[in-house]
C-alpha positions in Angstrom: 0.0 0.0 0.0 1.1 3.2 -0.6 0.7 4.8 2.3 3.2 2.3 3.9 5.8 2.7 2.0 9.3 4.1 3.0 8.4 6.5 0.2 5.3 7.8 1.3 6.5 9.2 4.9 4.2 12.4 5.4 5.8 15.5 3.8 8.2 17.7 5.4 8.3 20.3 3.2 4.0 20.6 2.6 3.4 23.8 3.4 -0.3 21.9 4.1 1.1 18.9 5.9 -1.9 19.1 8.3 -4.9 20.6 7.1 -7.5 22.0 9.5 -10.8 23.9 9.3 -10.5 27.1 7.8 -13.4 29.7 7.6 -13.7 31.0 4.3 -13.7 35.3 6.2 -9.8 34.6 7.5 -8.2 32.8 5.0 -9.8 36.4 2.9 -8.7 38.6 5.9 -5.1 37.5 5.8 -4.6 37.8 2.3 -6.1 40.9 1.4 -6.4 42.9 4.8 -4.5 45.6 3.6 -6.2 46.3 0.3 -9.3 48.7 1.7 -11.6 49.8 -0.5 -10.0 48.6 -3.9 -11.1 45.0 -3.0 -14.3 43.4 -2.9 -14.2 40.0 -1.6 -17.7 37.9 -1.1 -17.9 35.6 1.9 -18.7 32.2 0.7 -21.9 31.0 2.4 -21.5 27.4 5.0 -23.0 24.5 3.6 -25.8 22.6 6.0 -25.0 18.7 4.9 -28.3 17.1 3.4 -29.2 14.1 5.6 -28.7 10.7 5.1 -31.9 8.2 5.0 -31.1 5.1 6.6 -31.3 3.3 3.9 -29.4 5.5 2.0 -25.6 4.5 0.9 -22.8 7.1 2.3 -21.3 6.8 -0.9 -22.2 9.2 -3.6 -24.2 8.5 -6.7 -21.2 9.0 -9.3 -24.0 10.1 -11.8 -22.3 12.0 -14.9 -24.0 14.7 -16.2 -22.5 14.1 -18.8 -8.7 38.0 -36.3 -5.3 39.7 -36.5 -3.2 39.0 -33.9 0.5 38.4 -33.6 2.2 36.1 -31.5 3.0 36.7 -28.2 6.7 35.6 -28.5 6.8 33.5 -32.4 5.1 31.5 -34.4 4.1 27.7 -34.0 7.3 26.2 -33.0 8.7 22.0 -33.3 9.4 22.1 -29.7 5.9 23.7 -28.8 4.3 20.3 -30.4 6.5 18.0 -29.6 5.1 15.0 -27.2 6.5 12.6 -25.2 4.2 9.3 -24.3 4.9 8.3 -19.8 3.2 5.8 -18.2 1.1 5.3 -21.3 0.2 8.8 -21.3 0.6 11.2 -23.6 2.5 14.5 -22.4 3.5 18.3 -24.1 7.1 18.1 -24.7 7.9 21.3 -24.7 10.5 22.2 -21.5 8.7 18.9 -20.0 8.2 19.7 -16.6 6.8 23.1 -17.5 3.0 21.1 -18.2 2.4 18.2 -15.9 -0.6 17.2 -16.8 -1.1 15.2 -19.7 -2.6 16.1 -23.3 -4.0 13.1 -24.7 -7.6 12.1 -25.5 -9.3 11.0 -22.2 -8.0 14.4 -20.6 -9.3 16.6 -23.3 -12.0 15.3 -22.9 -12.1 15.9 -18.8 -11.1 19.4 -19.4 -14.4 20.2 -21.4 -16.1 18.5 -18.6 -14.2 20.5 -16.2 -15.0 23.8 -18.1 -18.9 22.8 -17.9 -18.5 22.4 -14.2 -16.6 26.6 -14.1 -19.9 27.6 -16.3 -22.2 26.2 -13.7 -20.2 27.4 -11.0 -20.5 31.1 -12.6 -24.4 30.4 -12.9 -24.0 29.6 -16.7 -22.2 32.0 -17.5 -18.7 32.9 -19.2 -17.9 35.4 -17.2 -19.0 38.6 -14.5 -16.5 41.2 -14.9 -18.9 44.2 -16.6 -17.3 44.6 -19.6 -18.6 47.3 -21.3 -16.5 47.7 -25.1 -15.7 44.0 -26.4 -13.3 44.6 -29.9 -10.3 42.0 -28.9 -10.3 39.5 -26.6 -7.6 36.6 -25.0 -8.2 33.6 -23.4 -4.9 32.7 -22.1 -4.8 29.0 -21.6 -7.6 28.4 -23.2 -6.9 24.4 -23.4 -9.0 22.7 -25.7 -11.1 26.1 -26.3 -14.4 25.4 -25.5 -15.1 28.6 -23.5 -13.2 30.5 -26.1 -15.5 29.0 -28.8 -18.6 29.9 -26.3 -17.5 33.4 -25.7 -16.7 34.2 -29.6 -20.4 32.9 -30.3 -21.7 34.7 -28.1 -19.9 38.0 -28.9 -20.1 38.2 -32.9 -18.5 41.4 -33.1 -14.9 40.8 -30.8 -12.1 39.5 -32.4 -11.0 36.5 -29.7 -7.6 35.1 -29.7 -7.3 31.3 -27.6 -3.3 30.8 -26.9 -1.9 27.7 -25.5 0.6 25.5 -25.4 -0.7 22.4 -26.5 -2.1 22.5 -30.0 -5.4 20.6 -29.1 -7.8 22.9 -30.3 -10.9 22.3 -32.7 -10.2 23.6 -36.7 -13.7 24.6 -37.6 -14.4 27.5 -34.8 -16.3 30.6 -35.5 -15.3 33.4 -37.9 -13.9 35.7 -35.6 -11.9 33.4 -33.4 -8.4 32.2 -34.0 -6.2 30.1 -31.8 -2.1 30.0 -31.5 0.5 27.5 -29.9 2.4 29.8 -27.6 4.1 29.9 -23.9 2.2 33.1 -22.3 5.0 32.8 -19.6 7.7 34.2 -22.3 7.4 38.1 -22.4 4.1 39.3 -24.3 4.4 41.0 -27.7 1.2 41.2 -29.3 0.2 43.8 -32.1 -3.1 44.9 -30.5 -4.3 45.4 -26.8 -7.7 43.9 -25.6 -10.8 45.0 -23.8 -11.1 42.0 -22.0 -8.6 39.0 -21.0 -9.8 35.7 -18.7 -7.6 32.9 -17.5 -9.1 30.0 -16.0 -7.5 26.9 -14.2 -3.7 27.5 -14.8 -2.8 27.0 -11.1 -1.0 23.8 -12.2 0.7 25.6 -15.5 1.7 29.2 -14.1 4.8 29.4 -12.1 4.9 33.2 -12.3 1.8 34.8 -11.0 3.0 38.2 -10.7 4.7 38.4 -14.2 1.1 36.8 -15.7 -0.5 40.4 -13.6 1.8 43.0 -14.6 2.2 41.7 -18.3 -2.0 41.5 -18.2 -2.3 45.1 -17.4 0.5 46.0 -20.2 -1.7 44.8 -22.5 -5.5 45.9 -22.0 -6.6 48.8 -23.4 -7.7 51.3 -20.6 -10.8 50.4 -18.9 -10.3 46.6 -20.1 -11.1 43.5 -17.5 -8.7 40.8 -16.7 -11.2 38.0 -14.9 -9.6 34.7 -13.7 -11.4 31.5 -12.9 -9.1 29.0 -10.8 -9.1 26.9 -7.6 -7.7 27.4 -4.5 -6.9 23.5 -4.0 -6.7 23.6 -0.3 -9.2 21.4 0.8 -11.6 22.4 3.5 -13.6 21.1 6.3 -15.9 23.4 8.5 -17.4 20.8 10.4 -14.1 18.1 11.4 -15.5 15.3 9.3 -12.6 15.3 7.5 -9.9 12.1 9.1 -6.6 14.0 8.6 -5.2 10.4 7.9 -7.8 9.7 4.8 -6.6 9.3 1.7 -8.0 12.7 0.4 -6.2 14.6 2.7 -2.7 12.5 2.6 -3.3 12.8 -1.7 -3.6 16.8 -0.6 -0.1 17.1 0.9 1.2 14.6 -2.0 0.1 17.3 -4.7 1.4 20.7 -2.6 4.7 19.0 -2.2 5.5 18.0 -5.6 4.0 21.1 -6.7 5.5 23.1 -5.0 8.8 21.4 -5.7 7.8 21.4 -9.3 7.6 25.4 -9.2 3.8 25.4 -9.2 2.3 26.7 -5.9 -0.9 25.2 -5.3 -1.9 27.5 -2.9 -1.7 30.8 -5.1 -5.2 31.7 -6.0 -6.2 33.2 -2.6 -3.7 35.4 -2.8 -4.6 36.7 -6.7 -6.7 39.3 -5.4 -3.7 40.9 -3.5 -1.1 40.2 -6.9 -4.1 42.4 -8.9 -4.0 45.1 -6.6 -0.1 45.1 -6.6 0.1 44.9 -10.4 -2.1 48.1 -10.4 -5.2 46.4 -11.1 -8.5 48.8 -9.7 -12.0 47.7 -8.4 -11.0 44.2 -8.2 -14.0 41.6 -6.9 -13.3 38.4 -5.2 -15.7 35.3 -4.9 -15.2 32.4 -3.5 -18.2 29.7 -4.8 -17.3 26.3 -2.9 -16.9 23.1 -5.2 -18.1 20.1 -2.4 -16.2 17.0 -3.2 -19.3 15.1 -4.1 -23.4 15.6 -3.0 -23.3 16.3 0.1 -24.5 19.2 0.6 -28.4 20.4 1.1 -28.6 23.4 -0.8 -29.7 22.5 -4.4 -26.6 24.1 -6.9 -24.0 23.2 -4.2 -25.4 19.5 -4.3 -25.2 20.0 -8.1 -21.5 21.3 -8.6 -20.5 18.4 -5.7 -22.1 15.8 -8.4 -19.8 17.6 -11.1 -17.1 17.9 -8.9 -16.4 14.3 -7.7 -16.9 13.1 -11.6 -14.4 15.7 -12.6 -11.4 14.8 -9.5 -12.7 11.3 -9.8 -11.8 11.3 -13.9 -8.3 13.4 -13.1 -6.9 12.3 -9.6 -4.6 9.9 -11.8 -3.8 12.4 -14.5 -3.0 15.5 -12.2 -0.8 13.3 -10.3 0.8 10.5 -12.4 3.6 13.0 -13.4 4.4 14.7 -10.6 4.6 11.9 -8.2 6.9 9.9 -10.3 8.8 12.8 -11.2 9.4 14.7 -7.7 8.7 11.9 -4.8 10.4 8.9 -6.7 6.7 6.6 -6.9 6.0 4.2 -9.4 3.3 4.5 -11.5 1.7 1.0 -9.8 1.5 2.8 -6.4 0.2 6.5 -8.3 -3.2 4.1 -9.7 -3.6 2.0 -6.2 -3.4 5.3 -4.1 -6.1 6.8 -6.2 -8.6 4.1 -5.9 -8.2 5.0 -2.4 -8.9 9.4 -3.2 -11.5 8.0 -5.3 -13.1 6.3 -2.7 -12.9 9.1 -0.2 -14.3 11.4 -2.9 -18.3 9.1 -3.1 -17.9 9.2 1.0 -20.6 11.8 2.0 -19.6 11.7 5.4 -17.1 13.9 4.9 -17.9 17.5 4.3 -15.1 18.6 2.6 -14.7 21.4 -0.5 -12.8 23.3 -2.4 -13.1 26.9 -2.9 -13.3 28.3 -6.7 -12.4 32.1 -6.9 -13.5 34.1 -10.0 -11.9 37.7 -9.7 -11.9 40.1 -11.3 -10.4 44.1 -11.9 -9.8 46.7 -14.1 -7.0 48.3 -15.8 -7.5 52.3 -14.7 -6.9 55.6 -16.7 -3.6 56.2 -14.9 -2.1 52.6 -16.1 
């Protein structure tokens, strides 16, 4: 078993090697006390658990419900494409460790499932910042592009541009979309500024979160919206139902150790608020919407995004950690798929009342950028 081998001592270096409860209000207050009035941060509501009938299993259901740019830094690129098969997985090649997660078939296909689960989280929806003038807009990260090819339907007249590293995009896409192979990391030189730029789930591809702000701001017209859609993947127990020696919360310490090792904080996205103000973002909004690791919850939309939300870690416990635990804390990929069976199994218990918060923030570049 995993958990037993000489490999798999706890962390020392996790900076969340014991995870407790943490109220939503001061993980906000220590991050952005010192922002005043330029913040706006929402309180995320508790969750009342839903109760159990006695005949009713603990274990959750497992339903599914299922124009003229230039490049940032060059054109498509060999290295950009290249891929390198691990573990029978397919991987981006390009600077290897730089993408961990894999880019093969059965994950493209959980990341449009994933992108469903954002646009319920944001009420159906592609986004809240109040954008006001829409001629060019960037989706930086944009993955397989399905919210890119959403928001250019939706918005006719804006010229969208989808960047990413892995060239795993659709061909046919709207008129007035286009999509590039770049590394948004590499300093920014695009021909036109946009109205409106949104990044969503690149905690586990950024490494420099400051650089991403300030370059951001260098390149929205004044008055433009940046708006950011990611996870906070510190999970979170109000009530103490979550055993600090389950599987979930030992896989937890796993992923912020080879992370963070790996030069991707996973910890970063509670503090994105404060790295907007700091780039010189203005009227910056904060919510916090809590992702439930599977239906345990009472209220009806949390219940729904838990449902999502298991299917989704369920699908991509394996693939967000196959490369990083062979790669940083020496495991075989044997002891990667038994320990997940074990996260997996933790994720249908509804006994524990655990969740993830999902920010969406947003701010706006100001006259005096």
């Amino acid at each position: 078993m995993p958990a037993d081998s000489p490999k798999h001592k706890s962390p020392r270096s996790s900076p969340r090697s014991a995870p407790r409860s943490v109220d939503v209000a001061e993980t906000v207050d220590s991050a952005v006390s010192d922002m005043d009035d330029d913040v706006a941060v929402t309180t995320a509501p508790a969750l009342e658990p839903d109760e159990l009938e006695s005949n009713e299993s603990l274990i959750g259901d497992g339903d599914s419900a299922i124009g003229s740019f230039n490049s940032s830094t060059v054109s498509l690129r060999e290295e950009l494409i290249l891929q390198v098969k691990e573990h029978g997985r397919q991987y981006q090649g390009y600077m290897e460790a730089k993408y961990v997660l894999p880019m093969d078939e059965q994950e493209t296909e959980r990341l449009d499932f994933q992108c469903h689960l954002v646009w319920l989280t944001l009420d159906k929806q592609q986004n809240w910042a109040p954008v006001k003038r829409l001629r060019r807009a960037l989706d930086v990260g944009c993955g397989t592009g399905m919210w890119t090819i959403d928001f250019a339907d939706a918005h006719p007249e804006t010229e969208v541009l989808g960047v990413d590293l892995a060239a795993v995009q659709p061909e046919c896409v709207p008129p007035n979309l286009a999509f590039e192979i770049d590394d948004l990391e590499q300093p920014w030189n695009f021909t036109n500024k946009f109205d409106f730029i949104h990044c969503q789930l690149m905690i586990g591809a950024f490494q420099d979160w400051p650089k991403f702000f300030k370059q951001s701001l260098e390149f929205l017209e004044t008055d433009g919206y940046l708006e950011v859609h990611d996870i906070d993947f510190v999970i979170r127990c109000d009530d103490d139902t979550l055993p600090k020696d389950s599987a979930l919360v030992r896989w937890h310490d796993y992923m912020h150790e080879s992370a963070a090792a790996a030069g991707f904080p996973l910890d970063a996205i509670a503090h994105v608020p404060e790295m907007m103000k700091e780039a010189g973002f203005v009227d910056i909004v904060a919510t916090p919407v809590k992702w439930p690791i599977n239906t345990w919850p009472k209220d009806a939309k949390h219940k729904e995004l838990g449902r999502w939300a298991q299917e989704n870690f369920s699908w991509g416990c394996d693939s967000m950690s196959l490369a990083l635990f062979t790669r940083v804390l020496g495991w075989s990929a044997d002891e990667v798929h038994i320990f997940m069976a074990l996260v997996r199994q933790d994720l249908r218990n509804r006994k524990m009342h655990a969740y993830w918060n999902f920010w969406v923030v947003y701010g706006r570049k100001p006259r005096t950028a």
